[in-house]
Structures are given as C-alpha cells and as structure tokens.
N, C-alpha and C positions, 0 to 999 in steps of 0.2 A: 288610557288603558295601559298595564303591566302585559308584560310577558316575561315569565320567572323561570329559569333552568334548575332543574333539582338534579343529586346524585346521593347516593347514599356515605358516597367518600368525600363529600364537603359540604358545607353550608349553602341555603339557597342563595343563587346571583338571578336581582331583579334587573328590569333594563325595561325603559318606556319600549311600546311598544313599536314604532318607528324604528326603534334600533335594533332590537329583538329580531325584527323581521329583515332588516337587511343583514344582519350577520347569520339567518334562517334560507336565506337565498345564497349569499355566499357558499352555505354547508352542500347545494343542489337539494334542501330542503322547502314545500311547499310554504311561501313565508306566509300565505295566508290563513293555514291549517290552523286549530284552535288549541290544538293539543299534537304531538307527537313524541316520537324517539331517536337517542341516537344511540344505535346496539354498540356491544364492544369490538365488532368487526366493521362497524362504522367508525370508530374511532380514530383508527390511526392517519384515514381519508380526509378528517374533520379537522383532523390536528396542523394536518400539510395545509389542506385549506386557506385555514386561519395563518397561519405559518406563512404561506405565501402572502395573503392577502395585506397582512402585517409590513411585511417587508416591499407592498408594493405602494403601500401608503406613505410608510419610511419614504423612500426614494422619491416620489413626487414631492413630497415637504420640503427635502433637501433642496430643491433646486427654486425653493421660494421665499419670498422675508415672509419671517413669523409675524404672524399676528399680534397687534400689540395686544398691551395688558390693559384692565381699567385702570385706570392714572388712581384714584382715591383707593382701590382693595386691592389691585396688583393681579388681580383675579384672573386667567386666561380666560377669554369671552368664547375660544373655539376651542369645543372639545372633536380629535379625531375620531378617526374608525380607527387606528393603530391601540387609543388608548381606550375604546371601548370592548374592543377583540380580547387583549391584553386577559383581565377576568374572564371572559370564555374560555381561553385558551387553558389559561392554571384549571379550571374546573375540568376540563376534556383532560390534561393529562392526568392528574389524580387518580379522576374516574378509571381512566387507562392502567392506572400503575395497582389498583385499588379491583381491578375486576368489576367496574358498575359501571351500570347504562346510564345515558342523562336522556333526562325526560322535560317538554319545557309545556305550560301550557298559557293560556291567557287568564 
C-alpha cells in the first residue's frame, strides 16, 4: 500500500506505506490514521522535526562504513530515512512558504 502527501504548493510525494508511516510517527502524528493533516501552524514543528531527525540519521551513518553497492548496477541497495525525509521536508517548506496544509492519505 501508498501513503501519498498532497499540498496545494507542490506536486504529490508518494512513499510505500512503511515509510509513510514512520516519518507520520516522527511528525507525533498517528502513523496508523488513514488519512490526516498538517495545518500551517503545524508546520514549522514538522519542519524541525524532520530537520532533526535528518540530521540524527546524518550522524549515525557517519560513524559507520557505507554500504556497499551492487557490484553489476552500482545501485545503493540501502536507502536511509535521511534520504527518504529529504522529499517531505521540500514539500513542508513550500507548503510553509506557500500558505498550504499538507494532507496525506492512504
């Protein structure tokens, strides 16, 4: 299953639902809800958030060897929560800078 973030000041960001839901918990938002919001006075909360959360991901990785690549595509086989936040994050400030709620549902 999807869980898809909409705002009016950007294009939809979809995201399997596994991950949807743990950057829905990060927000102190119910990750199991089907549907909600994040008003514009929610915003700047959601922004630090991610903002932290980002940079606490950062720092863990730092202090570890990367994961390799697949040898044949070069592909990184592990994707972070730094780089899945990353898209949430550009959609929250927009939305912020833009006047619009983001809404996300399943």
């Amino acid at each position: 299953m999807l869980v898809t973030f909409k705002s009016a000041a950007s294009g939809d960001l979809v995201m399997f639902e596994k991950n949807g839901r743990e950057l829905l918990a990060l927000l102190g938002k119910e990750p199991e809800a089907v549907r909600g919001i994040v008003t514009l006075e929610q915003l700047p909360a959601a922004i630090a958030a991610l903002r932290t959360a980002i940079a606490a991901d950062k720092a863990r990785q730092a202090g570890q060897p990367a994961d390799e690549n697949d040898a044949e595509t070069g592909v990184d086989r592990k994707i972070n929560l730094s780089q899945r936040a990353l898209p949430l994050l550009d959609l929250f400030e927009r939305s912020l800078q833009e006047s619009e709620p983001v809404t996300w549902g399943a």
